[in-house]
PDB file of N, CA, C and O in Angstrom:
ATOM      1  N   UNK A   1       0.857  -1.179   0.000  1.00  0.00           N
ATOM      2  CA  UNK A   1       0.000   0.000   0.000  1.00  0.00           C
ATOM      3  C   UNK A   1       0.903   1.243   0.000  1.00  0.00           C
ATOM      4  O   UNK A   1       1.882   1.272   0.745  1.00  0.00           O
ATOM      5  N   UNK A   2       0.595   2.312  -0.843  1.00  0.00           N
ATOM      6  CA  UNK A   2       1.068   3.322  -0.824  1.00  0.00           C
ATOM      7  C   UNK A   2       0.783   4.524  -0.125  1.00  0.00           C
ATOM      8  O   UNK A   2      -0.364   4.727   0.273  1.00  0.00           O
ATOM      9  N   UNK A   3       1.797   5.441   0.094  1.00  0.00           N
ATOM     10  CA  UNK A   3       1.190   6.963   1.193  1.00  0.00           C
ATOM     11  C   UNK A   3      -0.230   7.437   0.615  1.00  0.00           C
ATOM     12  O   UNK A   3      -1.082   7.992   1.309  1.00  0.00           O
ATOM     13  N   UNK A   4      -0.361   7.155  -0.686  1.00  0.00           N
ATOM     14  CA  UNK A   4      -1.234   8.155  -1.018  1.00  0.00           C
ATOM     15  C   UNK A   4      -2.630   7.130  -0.414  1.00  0.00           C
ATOM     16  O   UNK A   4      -3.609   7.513   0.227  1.00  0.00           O
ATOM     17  N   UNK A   5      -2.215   5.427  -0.990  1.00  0.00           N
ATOM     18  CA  UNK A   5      -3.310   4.990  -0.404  1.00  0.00           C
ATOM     19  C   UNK A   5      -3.815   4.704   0.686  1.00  0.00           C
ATOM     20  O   UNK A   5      -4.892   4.111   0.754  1.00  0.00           O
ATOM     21  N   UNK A   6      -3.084   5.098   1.801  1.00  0.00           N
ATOM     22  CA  UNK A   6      -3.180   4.732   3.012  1.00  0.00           C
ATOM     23  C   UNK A   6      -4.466   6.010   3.290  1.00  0.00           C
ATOM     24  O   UNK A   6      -5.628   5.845   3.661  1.00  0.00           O
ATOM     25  N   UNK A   7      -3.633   7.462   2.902  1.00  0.00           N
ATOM     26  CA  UNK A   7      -4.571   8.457   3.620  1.00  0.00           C
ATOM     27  C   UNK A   7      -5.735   9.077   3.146  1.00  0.00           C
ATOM     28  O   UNK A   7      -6.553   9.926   3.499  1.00  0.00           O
ATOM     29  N   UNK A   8      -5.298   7.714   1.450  1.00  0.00           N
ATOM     30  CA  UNK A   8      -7.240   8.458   0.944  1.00  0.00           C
ATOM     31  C   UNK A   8      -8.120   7.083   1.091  1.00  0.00           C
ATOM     32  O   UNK A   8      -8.912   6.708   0.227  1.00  0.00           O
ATOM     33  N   UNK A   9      -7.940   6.601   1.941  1.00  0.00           N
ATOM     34  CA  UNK A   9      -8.950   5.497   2.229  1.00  0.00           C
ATOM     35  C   UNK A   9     -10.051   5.978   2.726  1.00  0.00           C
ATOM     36  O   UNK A   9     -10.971   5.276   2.308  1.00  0.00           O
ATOM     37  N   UNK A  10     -10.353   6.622   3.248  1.00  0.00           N
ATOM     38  CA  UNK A  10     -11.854   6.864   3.381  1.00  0.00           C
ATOM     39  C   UNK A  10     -11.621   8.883   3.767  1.00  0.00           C
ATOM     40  O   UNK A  10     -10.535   9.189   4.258  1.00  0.00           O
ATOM     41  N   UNK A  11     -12.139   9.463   3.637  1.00  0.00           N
ATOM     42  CA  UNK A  11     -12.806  11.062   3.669  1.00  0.00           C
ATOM     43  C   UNK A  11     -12.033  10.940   5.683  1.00  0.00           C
ATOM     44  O   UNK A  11     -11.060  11.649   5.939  1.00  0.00           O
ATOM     45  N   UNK A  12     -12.462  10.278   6.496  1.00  0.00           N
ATOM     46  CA  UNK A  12     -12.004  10.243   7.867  1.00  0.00           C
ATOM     47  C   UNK A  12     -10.461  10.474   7.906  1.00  0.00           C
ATOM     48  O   UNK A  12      -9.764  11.349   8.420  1.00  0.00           O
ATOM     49  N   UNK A  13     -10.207   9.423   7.212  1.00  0.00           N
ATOM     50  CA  UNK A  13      -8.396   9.208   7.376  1.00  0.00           C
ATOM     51  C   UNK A  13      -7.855  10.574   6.316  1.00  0.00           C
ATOM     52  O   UNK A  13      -6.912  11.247   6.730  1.00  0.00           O
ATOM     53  N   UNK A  14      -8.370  10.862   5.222  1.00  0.00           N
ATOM     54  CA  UNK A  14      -8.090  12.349   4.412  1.00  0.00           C
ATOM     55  C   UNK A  14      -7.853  13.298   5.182  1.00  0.00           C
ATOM     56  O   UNK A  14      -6.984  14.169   5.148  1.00  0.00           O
ATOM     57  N   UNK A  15      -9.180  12.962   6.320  1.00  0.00           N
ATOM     58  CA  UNK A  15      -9.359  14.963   7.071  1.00  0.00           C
ATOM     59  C   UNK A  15      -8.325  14.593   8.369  1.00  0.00           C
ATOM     60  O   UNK A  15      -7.577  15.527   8.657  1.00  0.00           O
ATOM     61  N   UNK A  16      -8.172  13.355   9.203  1.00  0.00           N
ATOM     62  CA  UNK A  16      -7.306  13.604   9.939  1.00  0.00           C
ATOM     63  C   UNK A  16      -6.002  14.144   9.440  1.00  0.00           C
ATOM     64  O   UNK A  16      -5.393  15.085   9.948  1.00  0.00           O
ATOM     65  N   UNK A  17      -5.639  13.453   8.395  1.00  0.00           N
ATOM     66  CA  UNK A  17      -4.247  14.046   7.309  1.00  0.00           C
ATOM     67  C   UNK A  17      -4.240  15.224   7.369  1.00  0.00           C
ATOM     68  O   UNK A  17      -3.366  15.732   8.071  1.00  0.00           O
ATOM     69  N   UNK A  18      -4.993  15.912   6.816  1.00  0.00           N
ATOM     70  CA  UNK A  18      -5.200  16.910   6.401  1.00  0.00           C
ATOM     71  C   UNK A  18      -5.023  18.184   7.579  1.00  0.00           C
ATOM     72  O   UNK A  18      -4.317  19.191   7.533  1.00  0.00           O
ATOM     73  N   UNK A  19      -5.826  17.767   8.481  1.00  0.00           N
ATOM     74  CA  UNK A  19      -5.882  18.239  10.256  1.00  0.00           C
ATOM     75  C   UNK A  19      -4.580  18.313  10.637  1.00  0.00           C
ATOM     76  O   UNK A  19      -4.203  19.264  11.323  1.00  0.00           O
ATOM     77  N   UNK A  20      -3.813  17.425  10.286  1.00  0.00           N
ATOM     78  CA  UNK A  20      -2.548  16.993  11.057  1.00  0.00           C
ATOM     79  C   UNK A  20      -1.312  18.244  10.764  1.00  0.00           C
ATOM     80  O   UNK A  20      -0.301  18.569  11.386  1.00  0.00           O
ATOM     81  N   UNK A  21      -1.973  18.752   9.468  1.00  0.00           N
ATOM     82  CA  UNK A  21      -0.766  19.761   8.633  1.00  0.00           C
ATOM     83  C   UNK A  21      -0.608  20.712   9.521  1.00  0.00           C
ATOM     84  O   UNK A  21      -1.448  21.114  10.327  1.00  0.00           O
ATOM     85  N   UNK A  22       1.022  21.255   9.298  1.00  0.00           N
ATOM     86  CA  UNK A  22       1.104  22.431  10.168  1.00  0.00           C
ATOM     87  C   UNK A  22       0.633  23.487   9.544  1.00  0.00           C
ATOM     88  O   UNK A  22       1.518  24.336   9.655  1.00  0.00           O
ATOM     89  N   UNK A  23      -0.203  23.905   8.982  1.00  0.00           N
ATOM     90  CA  UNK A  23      -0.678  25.128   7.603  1.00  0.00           C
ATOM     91  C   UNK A  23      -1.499  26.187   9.083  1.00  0.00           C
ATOM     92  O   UNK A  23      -2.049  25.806  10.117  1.00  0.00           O
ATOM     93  N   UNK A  24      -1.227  27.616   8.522  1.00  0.00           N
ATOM     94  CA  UNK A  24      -2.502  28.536   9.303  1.00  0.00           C
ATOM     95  C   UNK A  24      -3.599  28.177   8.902  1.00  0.00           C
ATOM     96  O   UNK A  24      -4.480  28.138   9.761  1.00  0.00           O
ATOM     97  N   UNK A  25      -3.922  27.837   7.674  1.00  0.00           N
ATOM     98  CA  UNK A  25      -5.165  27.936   7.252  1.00  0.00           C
ATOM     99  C   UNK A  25      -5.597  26.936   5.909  1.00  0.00           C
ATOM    100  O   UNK A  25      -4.583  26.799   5.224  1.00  0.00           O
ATOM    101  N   UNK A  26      -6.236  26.530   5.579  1.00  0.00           N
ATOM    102  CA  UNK A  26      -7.381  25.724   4.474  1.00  0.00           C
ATOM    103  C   UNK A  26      -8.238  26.313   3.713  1.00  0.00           C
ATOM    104  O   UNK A  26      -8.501  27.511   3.610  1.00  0.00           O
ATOM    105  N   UNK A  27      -8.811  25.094   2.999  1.00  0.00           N
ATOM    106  CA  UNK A  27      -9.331  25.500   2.494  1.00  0.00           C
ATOM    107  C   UNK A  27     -11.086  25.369   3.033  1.00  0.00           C
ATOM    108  O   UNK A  27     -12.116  26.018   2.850  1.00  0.00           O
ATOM    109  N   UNK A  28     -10.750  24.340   3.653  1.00  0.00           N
ATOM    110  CA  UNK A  28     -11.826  24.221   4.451  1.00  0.00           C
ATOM    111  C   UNK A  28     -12.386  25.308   5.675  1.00  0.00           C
ATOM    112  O   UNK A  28     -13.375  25.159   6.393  1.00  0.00           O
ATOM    113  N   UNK A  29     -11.607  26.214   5.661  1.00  0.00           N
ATOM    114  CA  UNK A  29     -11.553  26.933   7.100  1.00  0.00           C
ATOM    115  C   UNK A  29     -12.639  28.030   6.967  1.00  0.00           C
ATOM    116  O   UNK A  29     -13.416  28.358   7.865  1.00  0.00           O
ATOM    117  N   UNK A  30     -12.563  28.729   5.287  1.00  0.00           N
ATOM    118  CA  UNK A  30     -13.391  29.629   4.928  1.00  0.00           C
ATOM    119  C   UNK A  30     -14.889  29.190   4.371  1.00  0.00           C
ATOM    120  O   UNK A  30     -15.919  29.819   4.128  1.00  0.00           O
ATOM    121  N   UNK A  31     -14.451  27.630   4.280  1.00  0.00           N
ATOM    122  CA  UNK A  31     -16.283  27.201   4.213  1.00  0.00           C
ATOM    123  C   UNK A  31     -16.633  26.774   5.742  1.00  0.00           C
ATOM    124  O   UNK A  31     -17.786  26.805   6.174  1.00  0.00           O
ATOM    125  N   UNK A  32     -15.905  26.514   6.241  1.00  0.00           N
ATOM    126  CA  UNK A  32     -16.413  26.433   7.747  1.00  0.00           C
ATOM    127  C   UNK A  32     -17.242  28.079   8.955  1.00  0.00           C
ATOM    128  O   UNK A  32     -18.166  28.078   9.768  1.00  0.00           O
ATOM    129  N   UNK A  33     -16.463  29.019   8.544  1.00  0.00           N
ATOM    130  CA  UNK A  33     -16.751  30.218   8.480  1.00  0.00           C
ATOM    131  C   UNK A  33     -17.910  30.793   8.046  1.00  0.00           C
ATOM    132  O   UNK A  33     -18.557  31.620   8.689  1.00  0.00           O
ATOM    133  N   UNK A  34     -18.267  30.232   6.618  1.00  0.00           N
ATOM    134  CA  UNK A  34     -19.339  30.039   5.870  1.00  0.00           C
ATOM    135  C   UNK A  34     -20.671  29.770   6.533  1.00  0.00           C
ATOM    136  O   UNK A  34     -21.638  30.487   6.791  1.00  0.00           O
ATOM    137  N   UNK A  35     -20.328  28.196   6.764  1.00  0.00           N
ATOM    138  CA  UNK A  35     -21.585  27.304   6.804  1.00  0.00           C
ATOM    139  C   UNK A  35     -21.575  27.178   8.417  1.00  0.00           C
ATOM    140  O   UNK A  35     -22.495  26.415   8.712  1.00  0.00           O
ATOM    141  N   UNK A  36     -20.897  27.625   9.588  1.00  0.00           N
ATOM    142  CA  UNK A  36     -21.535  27.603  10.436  1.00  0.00           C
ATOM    143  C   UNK A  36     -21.119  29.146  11.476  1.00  0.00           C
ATOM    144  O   UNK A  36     -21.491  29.396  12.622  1.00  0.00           O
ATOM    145  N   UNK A  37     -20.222  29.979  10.543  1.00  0.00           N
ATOM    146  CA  UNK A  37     -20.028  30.577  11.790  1.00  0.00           C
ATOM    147  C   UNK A  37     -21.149  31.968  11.606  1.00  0.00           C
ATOM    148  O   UNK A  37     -21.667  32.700  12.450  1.00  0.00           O
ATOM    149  N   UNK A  38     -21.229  31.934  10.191  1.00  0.00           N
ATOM    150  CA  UNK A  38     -21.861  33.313   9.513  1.00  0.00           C
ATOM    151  C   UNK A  38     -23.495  33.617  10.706  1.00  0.00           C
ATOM    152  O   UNK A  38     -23.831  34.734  11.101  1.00  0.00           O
ATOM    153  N   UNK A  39     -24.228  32.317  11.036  1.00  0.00           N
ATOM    154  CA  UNK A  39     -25.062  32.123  11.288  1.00  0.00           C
ATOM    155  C   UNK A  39     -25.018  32.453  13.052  1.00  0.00           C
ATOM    156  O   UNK A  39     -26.029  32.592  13.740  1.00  0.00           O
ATOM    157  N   UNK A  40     -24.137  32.503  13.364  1.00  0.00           N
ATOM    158  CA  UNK A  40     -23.850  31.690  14.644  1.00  0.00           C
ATOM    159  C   UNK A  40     -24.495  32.833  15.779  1.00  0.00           C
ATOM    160  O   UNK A  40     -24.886  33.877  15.257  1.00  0.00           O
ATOM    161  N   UNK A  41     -24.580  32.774  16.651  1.00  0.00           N
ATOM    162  CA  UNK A  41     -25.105  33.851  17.878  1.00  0.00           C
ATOM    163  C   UNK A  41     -24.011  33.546  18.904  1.00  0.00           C
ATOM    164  O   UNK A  41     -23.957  34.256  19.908  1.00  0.00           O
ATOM    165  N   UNK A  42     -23.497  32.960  18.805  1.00  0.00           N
ATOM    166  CA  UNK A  42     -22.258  33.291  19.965  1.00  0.00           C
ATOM    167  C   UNK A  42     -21.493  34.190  20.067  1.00  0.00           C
ATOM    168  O   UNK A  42     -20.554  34.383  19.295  1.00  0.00           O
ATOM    169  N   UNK A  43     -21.906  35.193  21.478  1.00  0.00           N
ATOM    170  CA  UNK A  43     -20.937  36.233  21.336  1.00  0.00           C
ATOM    171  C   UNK A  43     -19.252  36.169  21.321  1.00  0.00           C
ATOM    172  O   UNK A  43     -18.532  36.846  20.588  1.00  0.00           O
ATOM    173  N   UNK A  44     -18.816  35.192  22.310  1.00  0.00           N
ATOM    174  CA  UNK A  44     -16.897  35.147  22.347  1.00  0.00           C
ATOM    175  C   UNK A  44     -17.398  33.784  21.916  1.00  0.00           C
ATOM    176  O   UNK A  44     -18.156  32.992  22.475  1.00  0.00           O
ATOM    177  N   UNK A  45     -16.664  33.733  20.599  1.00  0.00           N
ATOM    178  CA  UNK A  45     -16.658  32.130  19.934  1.00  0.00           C
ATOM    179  C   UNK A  45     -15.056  32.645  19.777  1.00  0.00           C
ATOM    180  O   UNK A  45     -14.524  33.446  19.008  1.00  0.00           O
ATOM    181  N   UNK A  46     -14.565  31.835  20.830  1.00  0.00           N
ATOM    182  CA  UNK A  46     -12.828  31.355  20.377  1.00  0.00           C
ATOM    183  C   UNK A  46     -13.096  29.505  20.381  1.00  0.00           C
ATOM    184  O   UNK A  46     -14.214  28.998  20.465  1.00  0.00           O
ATOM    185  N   UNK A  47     -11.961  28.824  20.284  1.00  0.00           N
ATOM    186  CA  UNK A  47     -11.865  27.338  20.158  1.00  0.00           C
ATOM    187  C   UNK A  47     -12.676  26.902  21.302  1.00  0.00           C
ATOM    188  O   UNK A  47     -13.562  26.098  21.016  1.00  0.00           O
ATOM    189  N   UNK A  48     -12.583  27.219  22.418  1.00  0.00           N
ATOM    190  CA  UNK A  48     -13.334  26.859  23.964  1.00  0.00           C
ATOM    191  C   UNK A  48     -14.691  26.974  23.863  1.00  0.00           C
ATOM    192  O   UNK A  48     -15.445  26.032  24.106  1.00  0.00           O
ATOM    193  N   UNK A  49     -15.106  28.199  23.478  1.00  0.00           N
ATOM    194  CA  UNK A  49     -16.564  28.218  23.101  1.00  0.00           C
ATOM    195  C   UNK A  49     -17.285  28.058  22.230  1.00  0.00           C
ATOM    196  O   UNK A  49     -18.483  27.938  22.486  1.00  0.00           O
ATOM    197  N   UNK A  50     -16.799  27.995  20.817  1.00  0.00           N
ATOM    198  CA  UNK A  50     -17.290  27.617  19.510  1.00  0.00           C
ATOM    199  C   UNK A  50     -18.267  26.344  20.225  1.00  0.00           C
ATOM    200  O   UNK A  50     -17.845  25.343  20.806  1.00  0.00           O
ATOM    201  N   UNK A  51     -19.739  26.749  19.969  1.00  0.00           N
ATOM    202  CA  UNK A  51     -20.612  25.378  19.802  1.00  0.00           C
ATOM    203  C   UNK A  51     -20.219  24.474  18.369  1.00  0.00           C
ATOM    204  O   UNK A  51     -20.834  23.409  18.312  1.00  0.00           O
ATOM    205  N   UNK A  52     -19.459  24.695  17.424  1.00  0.00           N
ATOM    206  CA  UNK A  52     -19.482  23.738  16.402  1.00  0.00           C
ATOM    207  C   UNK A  52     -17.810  23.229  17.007  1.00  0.00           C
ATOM    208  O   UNK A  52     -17.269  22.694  16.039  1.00  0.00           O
ATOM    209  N   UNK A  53     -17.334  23.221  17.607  1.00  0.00           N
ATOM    210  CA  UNK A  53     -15.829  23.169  18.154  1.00  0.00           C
ATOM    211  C   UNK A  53     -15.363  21.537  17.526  1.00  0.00           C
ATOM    212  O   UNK A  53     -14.181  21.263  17.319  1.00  0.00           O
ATOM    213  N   UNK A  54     -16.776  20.304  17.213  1.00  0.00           N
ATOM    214  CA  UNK A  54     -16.265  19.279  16.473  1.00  0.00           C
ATOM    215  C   UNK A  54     -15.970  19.572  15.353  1.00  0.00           C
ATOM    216  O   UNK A  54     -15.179  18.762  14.870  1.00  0.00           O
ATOM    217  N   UNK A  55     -16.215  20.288  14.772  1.00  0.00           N
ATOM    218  CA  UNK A  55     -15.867  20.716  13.378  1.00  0.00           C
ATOM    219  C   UNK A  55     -14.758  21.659  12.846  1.00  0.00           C
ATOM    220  O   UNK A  55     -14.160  21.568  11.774  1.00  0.00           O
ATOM    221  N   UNK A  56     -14.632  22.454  13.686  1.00  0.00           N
ATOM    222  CA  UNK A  56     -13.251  23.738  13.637  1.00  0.00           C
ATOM    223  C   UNK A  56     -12.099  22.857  13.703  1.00  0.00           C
ATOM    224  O   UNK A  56     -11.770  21.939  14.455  1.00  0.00           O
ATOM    225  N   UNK A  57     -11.552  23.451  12.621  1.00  0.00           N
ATOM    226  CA  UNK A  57     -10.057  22.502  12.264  1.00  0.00           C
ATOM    227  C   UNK A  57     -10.381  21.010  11.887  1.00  0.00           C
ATOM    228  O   UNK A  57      -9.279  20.540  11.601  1.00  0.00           O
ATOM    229  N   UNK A  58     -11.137  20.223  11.769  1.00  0.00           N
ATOM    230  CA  UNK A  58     -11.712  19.350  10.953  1.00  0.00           C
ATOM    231  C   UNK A  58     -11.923  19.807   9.936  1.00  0.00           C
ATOM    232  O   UNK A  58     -12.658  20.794   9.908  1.00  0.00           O
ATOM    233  N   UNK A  59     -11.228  19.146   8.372  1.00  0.00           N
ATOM    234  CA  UNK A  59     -11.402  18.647   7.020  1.00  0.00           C
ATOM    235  C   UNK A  59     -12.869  18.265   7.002  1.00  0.00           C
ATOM    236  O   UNK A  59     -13.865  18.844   6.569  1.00  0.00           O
ATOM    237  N   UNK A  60     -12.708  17.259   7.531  1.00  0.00           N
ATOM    238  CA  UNK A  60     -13.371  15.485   7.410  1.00  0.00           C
ATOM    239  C   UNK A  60     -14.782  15.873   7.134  1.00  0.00           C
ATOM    240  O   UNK A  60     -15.328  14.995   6.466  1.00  0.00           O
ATOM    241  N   UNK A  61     -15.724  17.073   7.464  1.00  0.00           N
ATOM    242  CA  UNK A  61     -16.898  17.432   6.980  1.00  0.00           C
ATOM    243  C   UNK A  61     -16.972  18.024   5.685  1.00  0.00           C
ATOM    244  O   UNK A  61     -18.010  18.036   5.024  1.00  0.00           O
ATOM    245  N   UNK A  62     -15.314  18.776   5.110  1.00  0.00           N
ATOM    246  CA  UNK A  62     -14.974  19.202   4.504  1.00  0.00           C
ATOM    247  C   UNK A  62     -15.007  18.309   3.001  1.00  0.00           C
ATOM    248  O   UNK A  62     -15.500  18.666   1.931  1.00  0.00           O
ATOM    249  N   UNK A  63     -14.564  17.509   3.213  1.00  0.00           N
ATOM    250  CA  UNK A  63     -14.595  16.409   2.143  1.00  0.00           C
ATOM    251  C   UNK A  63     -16.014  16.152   1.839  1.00  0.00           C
ATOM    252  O   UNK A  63     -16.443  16.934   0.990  1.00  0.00           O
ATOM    253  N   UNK A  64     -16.422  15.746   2.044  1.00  0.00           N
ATOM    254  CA  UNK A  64     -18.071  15.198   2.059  1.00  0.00           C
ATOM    255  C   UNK A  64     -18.859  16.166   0.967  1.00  0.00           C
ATOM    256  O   UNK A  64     -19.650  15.834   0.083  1.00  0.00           O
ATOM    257  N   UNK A  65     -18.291  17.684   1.394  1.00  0.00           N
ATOM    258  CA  UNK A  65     -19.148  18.398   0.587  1.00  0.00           C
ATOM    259  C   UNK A  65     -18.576  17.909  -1.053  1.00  0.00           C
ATOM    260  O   UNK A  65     -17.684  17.284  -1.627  1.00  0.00           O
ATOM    261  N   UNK A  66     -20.417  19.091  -1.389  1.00  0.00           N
ATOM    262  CA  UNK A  66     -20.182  18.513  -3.527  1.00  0.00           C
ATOM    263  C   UNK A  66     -19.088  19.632  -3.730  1.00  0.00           C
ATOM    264  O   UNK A  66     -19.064  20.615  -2.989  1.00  0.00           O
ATOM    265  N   UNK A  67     -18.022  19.424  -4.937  1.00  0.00           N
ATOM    266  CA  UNK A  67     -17.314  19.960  -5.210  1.00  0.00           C
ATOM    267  C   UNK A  67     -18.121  21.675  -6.121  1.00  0.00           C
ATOM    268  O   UNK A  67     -19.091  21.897  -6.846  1.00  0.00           O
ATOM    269  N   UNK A  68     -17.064  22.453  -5.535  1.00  0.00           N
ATOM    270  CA  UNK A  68     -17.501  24.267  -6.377  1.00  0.00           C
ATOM    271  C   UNK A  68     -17.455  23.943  -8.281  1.00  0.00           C
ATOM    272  O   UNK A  68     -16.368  23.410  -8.500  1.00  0.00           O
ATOM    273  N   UNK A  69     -17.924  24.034  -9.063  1.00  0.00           N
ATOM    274  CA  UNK A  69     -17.501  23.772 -10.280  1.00  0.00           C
ATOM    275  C   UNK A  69     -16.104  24.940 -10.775  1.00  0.00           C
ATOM    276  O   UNK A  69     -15.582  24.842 -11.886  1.00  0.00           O
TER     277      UNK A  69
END
């Protein structure tokens, strides 16, 4: 089995990969922003309080979505 096939075995093992990078930022970060923060009513949303906090810095929901054309 190869690197590539190890970490595209399923969308899970992609986004932990992906999670794992030392990067500031994604691409996922600005649809995350998007799709849950735009909405959000939390006044201090840092990492501690974010109600979506399973998802911040998680890919792995990221993948799933349909691709932008």
């Amino acid at each position: 089995m190869t690197n590539f096939e190890k970490i595209t075995e399923s969308p899970e093992t992609l986004g932990e990969f992906l999670g794992s990078l030392p990067c500031l930022e994604g691409p996922w970060d600005t649809a995350f922003h998007r799709a849950f923060c735009d909405g959000c009513a939390a006044e201090n949303c840092d990492a501690e309080n974010c109600p979506n906090n399973d998802q911040r810095n998680n890919p792995g929901w990221w993948l799933r979505m349909e691709a932008a054309e």
